[in-house]
PDB file of N, CA, C and O in Angstrom, chain B, residues numbered from 101:
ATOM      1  N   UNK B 101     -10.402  27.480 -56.289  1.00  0.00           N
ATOM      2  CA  UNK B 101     -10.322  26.532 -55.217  1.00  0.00           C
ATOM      3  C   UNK B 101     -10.606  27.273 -53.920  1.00  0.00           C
ATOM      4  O   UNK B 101     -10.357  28.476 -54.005  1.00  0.00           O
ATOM      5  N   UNK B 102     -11.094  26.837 -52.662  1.00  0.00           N
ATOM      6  CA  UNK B 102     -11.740  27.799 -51.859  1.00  0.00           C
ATOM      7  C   UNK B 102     -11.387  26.567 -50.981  1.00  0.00           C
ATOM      8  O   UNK B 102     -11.491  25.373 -51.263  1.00  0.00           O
ATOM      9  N   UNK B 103     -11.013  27.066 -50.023  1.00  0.00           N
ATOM     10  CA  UNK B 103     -10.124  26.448 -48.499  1.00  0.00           C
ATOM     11  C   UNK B 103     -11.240  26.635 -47.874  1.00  0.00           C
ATOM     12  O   UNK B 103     -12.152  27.383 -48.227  1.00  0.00           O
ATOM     13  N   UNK B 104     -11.190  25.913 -46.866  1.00  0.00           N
ATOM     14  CA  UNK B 104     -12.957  26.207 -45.989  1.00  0.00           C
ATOM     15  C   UNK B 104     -11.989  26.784 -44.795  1.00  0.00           C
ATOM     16  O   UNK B 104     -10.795  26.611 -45.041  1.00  0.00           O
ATOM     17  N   UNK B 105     -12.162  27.177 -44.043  1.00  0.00           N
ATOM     18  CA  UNK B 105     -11.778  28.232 -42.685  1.00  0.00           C
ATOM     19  C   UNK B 105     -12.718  27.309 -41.536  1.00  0.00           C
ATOM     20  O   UNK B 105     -13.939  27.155 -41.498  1.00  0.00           O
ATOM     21  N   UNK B 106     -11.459  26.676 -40.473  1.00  0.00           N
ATOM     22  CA  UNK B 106     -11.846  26.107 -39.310  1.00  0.00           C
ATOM     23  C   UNK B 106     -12.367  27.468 -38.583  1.00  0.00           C
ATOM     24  O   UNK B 106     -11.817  28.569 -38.557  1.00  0.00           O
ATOM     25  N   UNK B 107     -13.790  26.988 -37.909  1.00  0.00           N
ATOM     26  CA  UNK B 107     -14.447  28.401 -37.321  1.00  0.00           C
ATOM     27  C   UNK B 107     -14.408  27.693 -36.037  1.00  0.00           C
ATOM     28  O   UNK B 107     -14.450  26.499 -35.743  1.00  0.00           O
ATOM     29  N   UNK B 108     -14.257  29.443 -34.942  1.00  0.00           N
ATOM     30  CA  UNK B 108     -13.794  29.165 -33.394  1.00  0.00           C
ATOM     31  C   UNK B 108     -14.581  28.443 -32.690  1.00  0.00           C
ATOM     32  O   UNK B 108     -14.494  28.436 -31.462  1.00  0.00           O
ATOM     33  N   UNK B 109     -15.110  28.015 -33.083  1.00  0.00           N
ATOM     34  CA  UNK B 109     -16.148  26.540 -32.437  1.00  0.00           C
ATOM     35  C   UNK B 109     -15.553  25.420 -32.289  1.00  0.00           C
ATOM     36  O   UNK B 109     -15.462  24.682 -31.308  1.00  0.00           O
ATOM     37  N   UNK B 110     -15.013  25.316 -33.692  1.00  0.00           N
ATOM     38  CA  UNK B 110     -14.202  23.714 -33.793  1.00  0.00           C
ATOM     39  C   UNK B 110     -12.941  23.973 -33.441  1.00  0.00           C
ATOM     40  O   UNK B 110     -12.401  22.985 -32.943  1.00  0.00           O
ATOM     41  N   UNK B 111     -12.252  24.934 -33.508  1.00  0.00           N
ATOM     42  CA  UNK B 111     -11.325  24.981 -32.327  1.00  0.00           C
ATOM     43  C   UNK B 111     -11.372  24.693 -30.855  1.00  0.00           C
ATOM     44  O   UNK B 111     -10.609  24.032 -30.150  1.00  0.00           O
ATOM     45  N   UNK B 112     -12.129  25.153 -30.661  1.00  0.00           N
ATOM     46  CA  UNK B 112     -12.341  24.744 -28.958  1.00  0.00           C
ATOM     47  C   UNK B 112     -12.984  23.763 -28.834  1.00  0.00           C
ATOM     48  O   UNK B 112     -13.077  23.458 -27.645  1.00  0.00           O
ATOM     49  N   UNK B 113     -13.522  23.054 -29.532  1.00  0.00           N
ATOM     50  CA  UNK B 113     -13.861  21.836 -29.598  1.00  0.00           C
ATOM     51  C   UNK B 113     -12.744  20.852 -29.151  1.00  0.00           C
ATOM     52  O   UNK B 113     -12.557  20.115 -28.183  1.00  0.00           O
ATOM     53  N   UNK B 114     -11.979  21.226 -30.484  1.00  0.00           N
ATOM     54  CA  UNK B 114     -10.490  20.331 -30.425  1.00  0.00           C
ATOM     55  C   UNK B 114      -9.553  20.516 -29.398  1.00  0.00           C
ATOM     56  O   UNK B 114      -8.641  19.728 -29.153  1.00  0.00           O
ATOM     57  N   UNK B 115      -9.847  21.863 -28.628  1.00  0.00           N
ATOM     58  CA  UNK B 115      -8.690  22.233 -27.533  1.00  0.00           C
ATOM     59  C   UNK B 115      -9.558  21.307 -26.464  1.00  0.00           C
ATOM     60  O   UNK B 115      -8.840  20.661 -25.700  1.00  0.00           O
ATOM     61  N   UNK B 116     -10.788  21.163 -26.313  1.00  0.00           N
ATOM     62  CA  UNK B 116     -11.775  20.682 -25.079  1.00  0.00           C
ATOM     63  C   UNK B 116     -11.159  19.348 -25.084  1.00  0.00           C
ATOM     64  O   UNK B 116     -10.723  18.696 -24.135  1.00  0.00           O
ATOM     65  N   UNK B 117     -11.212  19.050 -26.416  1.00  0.00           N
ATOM     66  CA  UNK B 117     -10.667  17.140 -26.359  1.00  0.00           C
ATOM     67  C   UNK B 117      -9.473  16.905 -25.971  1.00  0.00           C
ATOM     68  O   UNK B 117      -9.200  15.880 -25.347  1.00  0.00           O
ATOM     69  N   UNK B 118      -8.552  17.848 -26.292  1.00  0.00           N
ATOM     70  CA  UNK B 118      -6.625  17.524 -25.860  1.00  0.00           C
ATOM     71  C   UNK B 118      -6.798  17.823 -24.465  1.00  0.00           C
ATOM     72  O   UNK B 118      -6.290  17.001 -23.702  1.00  0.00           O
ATOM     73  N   UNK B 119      -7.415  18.837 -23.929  1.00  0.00           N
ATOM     74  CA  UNK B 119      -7.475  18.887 -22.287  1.00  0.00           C
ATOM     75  C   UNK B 119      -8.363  17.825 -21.869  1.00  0.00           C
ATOM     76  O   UNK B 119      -7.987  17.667 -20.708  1.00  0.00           O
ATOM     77  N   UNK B 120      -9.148  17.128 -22.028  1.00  0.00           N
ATOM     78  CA  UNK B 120      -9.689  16.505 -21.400  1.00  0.00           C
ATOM     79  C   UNK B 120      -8.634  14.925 -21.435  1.00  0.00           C
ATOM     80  O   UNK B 120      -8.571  14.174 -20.462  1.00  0.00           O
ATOM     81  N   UNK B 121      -7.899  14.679 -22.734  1.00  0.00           N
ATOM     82  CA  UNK B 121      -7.353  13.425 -22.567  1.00  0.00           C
ATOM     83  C   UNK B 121      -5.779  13.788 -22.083  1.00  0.00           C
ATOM     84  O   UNK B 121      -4.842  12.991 -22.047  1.00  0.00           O
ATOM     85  N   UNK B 122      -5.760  14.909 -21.798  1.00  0.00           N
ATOM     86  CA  UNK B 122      -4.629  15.231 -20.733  1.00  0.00           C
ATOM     87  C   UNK B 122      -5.171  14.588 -19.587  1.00  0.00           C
ATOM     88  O   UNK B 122      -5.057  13.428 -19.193  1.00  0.00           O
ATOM     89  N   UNK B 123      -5.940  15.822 -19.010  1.00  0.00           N
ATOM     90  CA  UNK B 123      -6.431  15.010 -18.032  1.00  0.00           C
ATOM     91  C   UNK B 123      -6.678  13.509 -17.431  1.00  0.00           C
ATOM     92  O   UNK B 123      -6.316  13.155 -16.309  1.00  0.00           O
ATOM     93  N   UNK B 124      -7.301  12.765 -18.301  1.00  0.00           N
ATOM     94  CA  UNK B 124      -7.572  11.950 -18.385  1.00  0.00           C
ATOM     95  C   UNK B 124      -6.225  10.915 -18.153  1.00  0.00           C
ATOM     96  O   UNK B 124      -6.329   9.775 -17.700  1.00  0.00           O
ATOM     97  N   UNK B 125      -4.868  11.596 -18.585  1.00  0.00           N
ATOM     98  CA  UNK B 125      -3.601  10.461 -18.768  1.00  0.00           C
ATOM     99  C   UNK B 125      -2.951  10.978 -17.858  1.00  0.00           C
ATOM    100  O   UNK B 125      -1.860  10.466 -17.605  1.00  0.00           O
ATOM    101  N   UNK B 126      -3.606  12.700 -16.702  1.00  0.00           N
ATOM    102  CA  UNK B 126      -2.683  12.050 -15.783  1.00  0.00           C
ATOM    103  C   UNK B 126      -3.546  11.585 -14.244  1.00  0.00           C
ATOM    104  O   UNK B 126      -3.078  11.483 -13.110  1.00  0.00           O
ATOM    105  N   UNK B 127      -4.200  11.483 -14.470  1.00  0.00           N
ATOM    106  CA  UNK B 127      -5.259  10.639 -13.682  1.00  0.00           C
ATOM    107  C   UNK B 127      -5.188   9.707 -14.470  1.00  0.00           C
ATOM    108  O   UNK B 127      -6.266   9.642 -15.061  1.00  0.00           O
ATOM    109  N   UNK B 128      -4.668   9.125 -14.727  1.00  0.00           N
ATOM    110  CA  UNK B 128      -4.641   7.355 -15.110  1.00  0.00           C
ATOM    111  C   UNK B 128      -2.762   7.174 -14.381  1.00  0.00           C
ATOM    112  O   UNK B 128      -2.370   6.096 -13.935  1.00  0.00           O
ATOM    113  N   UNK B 129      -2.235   7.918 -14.401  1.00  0.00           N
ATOM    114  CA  UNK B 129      -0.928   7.966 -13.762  1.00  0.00           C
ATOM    115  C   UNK B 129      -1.019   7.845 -12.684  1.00  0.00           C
ATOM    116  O   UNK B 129      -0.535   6.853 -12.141  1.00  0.00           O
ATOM    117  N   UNK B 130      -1.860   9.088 -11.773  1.00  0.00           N
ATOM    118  CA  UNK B 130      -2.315   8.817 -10.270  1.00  0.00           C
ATOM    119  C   UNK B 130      -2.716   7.393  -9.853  1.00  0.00           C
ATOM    120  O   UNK B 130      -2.114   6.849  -8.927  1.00  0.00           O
ATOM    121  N   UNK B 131      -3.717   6.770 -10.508  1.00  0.00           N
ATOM    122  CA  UNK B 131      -4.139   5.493 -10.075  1.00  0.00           C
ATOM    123  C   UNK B 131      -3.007   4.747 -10.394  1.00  0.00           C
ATOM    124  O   UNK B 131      -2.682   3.979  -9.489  1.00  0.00           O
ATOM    125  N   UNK B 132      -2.277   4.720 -11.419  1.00  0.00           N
ATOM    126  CA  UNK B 132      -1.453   3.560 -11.291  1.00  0.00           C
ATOM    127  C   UNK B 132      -0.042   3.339 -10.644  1.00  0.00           C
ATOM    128  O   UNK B 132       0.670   2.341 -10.533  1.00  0.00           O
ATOM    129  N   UNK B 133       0.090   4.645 -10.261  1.00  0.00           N
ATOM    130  CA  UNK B 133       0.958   5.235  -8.750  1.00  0.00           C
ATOM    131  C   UNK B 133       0.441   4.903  -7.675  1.00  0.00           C
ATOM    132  O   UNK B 133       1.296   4.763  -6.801  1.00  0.00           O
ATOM    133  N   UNK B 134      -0.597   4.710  -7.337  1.00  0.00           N
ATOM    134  CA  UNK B 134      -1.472   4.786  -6.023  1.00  0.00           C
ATOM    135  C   UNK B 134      -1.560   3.056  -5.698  1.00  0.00           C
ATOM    136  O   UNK B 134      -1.303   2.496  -4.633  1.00  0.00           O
ATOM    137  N   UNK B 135      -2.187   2.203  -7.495  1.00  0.00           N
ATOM    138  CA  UNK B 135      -1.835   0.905  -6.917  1.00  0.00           C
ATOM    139  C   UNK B 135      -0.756   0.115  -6.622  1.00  0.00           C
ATOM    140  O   UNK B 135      -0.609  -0.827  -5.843  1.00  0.00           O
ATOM    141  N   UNK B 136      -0.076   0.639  -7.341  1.00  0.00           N
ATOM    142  CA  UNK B 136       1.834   0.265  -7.368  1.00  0.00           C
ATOM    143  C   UNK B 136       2.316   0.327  -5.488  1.00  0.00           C
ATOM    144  O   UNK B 136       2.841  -0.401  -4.646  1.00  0.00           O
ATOM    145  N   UNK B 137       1.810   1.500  -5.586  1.00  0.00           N
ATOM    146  CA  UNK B 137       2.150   1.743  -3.617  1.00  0.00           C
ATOM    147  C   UNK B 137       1.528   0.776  -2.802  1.00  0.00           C
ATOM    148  O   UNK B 137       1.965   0.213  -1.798  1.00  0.00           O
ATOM    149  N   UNK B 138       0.290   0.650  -3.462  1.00  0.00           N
ATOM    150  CA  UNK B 138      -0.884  -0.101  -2.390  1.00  0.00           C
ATOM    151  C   UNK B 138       0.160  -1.411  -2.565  1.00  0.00           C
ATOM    152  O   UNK B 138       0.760  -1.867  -1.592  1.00  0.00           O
ATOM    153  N   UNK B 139       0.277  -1.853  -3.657  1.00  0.00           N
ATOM    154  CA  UNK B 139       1.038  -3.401  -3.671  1.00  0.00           C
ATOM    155  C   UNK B 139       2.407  -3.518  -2.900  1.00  0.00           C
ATOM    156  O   UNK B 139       2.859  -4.501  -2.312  1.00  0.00           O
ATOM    157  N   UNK B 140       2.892  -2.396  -3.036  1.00  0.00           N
ATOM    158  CA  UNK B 140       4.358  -2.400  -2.290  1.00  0.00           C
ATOM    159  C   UNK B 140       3.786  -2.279  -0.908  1.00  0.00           C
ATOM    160  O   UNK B 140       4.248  -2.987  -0.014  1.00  0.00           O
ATOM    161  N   UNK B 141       2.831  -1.447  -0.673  1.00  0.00           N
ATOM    162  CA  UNK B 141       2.772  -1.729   1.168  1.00  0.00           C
ATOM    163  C   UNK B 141       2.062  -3.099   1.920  1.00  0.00           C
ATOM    164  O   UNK B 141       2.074  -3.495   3.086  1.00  0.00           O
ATOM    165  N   UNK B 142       1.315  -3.723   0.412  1.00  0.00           N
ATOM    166  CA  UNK B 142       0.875  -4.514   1.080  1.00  0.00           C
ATOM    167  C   UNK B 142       1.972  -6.062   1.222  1.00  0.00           C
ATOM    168  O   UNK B 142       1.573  -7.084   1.781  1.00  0.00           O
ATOM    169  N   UNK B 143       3.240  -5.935   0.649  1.00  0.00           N
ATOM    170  CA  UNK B 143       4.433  -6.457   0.510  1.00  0.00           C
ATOM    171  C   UNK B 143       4.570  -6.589   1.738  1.00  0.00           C
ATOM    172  O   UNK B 143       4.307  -7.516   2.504  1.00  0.00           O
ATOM    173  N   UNK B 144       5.120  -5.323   1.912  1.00  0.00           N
ATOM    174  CA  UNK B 144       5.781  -4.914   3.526  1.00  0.00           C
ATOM    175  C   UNK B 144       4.912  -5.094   4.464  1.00  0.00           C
ATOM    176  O   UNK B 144       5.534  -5.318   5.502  1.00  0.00           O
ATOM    177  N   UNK B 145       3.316  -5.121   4.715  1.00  0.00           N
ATOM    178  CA  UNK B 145       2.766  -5.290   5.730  1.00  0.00           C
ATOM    179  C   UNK B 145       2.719  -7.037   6.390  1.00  0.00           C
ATOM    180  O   UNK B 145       2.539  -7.466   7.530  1.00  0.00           O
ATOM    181  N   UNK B 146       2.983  -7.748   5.016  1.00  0.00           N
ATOM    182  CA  UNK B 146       2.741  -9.287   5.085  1.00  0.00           C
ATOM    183  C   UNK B 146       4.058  -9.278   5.579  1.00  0.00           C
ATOM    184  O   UNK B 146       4.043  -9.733   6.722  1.00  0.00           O
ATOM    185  N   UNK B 147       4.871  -9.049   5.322  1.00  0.00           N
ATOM    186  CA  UNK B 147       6.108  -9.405   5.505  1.00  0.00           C
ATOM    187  C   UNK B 147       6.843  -9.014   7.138  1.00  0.00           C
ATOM    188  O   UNK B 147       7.833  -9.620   7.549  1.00  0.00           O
ATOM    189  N   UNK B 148       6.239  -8.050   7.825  1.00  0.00           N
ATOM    190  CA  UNK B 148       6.332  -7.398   9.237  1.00  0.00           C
ATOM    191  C   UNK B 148       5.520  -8.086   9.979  1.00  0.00           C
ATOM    192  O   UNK B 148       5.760  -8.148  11.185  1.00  0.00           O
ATOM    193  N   UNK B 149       4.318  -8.793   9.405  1.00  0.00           N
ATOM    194  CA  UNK B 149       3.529  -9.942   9.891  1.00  0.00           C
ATOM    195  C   UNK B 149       4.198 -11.024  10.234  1.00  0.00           C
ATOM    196  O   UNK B 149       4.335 -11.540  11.342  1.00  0.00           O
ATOM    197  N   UNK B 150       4.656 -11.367   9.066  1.00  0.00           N
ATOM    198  CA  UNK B 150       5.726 -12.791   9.177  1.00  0.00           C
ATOM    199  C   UNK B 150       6.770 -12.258  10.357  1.00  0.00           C
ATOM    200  O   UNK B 150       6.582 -12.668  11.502  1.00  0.00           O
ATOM    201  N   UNK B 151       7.686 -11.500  10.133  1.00  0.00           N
ATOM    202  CA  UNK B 151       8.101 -11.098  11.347  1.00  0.00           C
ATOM    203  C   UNK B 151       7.988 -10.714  12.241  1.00  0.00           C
ATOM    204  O   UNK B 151       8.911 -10.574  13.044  1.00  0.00           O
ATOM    205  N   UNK B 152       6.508 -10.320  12.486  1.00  0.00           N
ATOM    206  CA  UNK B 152       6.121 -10.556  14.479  1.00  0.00           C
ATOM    207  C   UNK B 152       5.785 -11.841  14.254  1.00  0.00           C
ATOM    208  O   UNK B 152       6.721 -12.233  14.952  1.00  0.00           O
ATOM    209  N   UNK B 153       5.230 -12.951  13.864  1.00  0.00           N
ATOM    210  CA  UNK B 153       4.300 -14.126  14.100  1.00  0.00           C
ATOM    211  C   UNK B 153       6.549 -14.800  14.649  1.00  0.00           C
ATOM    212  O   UNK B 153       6.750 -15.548  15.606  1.00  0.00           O
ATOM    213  N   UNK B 154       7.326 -14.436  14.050  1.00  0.00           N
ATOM    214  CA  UNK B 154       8.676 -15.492  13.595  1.00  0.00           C
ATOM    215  C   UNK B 154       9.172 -15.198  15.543  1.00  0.00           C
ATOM    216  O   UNK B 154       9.736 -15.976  16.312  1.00  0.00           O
ATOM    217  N   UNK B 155       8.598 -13.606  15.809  1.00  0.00           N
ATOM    218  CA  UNK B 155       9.403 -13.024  16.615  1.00  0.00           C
ATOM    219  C   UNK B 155       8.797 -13.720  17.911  1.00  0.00           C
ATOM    220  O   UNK B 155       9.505 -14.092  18.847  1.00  0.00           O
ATOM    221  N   UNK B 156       6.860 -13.914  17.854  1.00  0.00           N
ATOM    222  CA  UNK B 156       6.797 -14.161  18.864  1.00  0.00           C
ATOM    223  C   UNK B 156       6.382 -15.471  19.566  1.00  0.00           C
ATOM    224  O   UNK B 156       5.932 -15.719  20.685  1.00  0.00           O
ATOM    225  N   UNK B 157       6.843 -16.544  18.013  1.00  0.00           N
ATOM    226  CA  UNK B 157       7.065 -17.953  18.506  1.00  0.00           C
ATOM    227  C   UNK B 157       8.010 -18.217  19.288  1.00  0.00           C
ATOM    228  O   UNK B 157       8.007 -19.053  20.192  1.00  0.00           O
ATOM    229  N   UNK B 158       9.077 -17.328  18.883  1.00  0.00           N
ATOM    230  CA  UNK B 158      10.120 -17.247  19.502  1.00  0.00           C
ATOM    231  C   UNK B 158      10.161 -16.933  20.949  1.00  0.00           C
ATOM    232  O   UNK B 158      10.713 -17.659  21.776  1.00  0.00           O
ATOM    233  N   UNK B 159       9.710 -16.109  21.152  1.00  0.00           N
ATOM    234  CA  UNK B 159      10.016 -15.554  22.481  1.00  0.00           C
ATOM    235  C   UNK B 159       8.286 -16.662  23.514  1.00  0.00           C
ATOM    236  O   UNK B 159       7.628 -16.425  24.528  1.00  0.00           O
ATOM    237  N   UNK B 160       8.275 -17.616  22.625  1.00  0.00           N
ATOM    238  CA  UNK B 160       7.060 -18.429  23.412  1.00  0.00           C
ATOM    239  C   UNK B 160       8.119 -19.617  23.595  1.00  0.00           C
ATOM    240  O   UNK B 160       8.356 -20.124  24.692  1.00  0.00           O
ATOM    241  N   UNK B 161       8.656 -19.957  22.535  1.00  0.00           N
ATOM    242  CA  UNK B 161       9.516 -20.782  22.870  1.00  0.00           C
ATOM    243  C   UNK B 161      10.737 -20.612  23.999  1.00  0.00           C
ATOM    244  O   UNK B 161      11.500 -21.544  24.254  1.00  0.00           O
ATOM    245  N   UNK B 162      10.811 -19.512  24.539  1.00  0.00           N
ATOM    246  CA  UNK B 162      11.921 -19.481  25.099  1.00  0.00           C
ATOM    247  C   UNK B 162      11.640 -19.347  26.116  1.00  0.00           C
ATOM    248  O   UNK B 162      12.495 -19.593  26.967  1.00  0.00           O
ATOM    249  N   UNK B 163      10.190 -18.850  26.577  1.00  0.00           N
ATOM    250  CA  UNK B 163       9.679 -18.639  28.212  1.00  0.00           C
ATOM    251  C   UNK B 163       9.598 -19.751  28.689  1.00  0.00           C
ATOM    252  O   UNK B 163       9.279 -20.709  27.985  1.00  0.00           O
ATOM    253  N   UNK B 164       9.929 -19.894  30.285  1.00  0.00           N
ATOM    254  CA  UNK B 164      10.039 -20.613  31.258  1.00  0.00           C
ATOM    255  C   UNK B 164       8.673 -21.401  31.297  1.00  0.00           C
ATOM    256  O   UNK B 164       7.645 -20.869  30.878  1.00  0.00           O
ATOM    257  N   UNK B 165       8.680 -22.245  31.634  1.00  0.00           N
ATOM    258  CA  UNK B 165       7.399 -23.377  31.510  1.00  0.00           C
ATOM    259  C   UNK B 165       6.725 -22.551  32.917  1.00  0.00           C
ATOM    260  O   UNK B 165       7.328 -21.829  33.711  1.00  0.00           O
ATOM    261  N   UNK B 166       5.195 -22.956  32.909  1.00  0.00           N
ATOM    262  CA  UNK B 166       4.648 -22.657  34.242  1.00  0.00           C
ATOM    263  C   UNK B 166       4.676 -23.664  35.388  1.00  0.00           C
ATOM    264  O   UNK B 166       4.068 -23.451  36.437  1.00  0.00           O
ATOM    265  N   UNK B 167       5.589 -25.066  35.105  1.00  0.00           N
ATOM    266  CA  UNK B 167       5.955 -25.400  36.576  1.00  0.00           C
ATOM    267  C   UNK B 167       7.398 -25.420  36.965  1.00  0.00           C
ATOM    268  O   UNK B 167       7.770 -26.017  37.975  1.00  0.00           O
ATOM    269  N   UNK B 168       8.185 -24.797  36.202  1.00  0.00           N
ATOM    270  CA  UNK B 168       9.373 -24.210  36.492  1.00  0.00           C
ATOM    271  C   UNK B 168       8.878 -22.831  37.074  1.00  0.00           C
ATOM    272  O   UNK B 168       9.476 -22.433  38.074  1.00  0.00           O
ATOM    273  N   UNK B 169       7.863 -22.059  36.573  1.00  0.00           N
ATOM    274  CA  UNK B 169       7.600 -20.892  38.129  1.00  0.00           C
ATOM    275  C   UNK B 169       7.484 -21.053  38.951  1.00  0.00           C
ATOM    276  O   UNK B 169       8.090 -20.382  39.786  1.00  0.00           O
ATOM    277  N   UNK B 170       6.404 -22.315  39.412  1.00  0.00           N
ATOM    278  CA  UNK B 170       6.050 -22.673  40.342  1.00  0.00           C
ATOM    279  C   UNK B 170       6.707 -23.411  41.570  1.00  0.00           C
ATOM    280  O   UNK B 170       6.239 -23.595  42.693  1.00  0.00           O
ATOM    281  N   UNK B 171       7.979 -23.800  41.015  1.00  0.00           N
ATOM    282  CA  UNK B 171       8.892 -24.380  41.521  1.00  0.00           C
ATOM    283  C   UNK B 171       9.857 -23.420  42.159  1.00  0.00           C
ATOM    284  O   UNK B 171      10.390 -23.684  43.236  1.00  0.00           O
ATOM    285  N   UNK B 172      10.156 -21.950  41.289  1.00  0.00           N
ATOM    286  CA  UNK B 172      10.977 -20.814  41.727  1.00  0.00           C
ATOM    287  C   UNK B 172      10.323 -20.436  43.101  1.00  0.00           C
ATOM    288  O   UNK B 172      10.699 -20.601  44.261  1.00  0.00           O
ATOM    289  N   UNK B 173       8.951 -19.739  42.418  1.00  0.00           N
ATOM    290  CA  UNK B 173       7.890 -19.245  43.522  1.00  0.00           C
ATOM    291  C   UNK B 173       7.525 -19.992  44.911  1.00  0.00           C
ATOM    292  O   UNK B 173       7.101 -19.422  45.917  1.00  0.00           O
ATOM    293  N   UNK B 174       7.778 -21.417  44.768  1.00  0.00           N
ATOM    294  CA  UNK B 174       7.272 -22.308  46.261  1.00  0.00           C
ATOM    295  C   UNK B 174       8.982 -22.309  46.889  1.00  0.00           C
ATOM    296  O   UNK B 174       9.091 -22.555  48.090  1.00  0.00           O
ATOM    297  N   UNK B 175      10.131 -22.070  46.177  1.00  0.00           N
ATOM    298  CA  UNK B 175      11.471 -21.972  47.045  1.00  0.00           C
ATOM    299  C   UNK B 175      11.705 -20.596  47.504  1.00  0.00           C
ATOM    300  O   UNK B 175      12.497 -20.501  48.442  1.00  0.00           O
ATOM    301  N   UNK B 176      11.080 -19.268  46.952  1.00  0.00           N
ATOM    302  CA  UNK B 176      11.217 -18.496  47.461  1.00  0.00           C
ATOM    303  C   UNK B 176      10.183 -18.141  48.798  1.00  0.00           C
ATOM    304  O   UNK B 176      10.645 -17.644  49.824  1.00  0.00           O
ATOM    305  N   UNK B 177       8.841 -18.438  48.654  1.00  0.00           N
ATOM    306  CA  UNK B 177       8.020 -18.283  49.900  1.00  0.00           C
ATOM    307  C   UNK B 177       8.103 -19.442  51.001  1.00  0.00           C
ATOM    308  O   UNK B 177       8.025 -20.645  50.753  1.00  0.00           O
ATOM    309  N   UNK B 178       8.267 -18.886  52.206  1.00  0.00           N
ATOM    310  CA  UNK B 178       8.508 -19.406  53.836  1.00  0.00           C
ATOM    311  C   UNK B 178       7.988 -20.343  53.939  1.00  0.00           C
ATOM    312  O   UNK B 178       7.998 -20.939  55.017  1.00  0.00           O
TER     313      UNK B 178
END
């Protein structure tokens, strides 16, 4: 019976393929770290949106009309 002998070719063959689908899985990690973030910031960016648009209805709603200035401004000048 005669065993055949893996020759150093097909070894490094086989080492070329485990490094490359290393590689390959952790660059597939990076991207799916990278979109995970992108989605979480784009969470928070909508959401800081909503809260300037909330902040500065607000502060429209609360300013003095322009003939209530005009009314301040003509009692203060002579």
């Amino acid at each position: 019976m005669k065993i055949p002998v893996s020759s150093p070719q097909r070894r490094q063959n086989g080492v070329a393929i485990v490094v490359i689908l290393a590689l390959l899985s952790i660059m597939l990690l990076y991207i799916t770290a990278n979109v995970r973030s992108l989605h979480h910031l784009g969470r928070e960016l909508r959401l800081l949106e909503q809260r300037q648009i909330q902040r500065l209805e607000r502060s429209q709603t609360n300013a003095p009309s322009p003939a209530t200035l005009k009314v301040k401004s003509a009692a203060v000048t002579p």
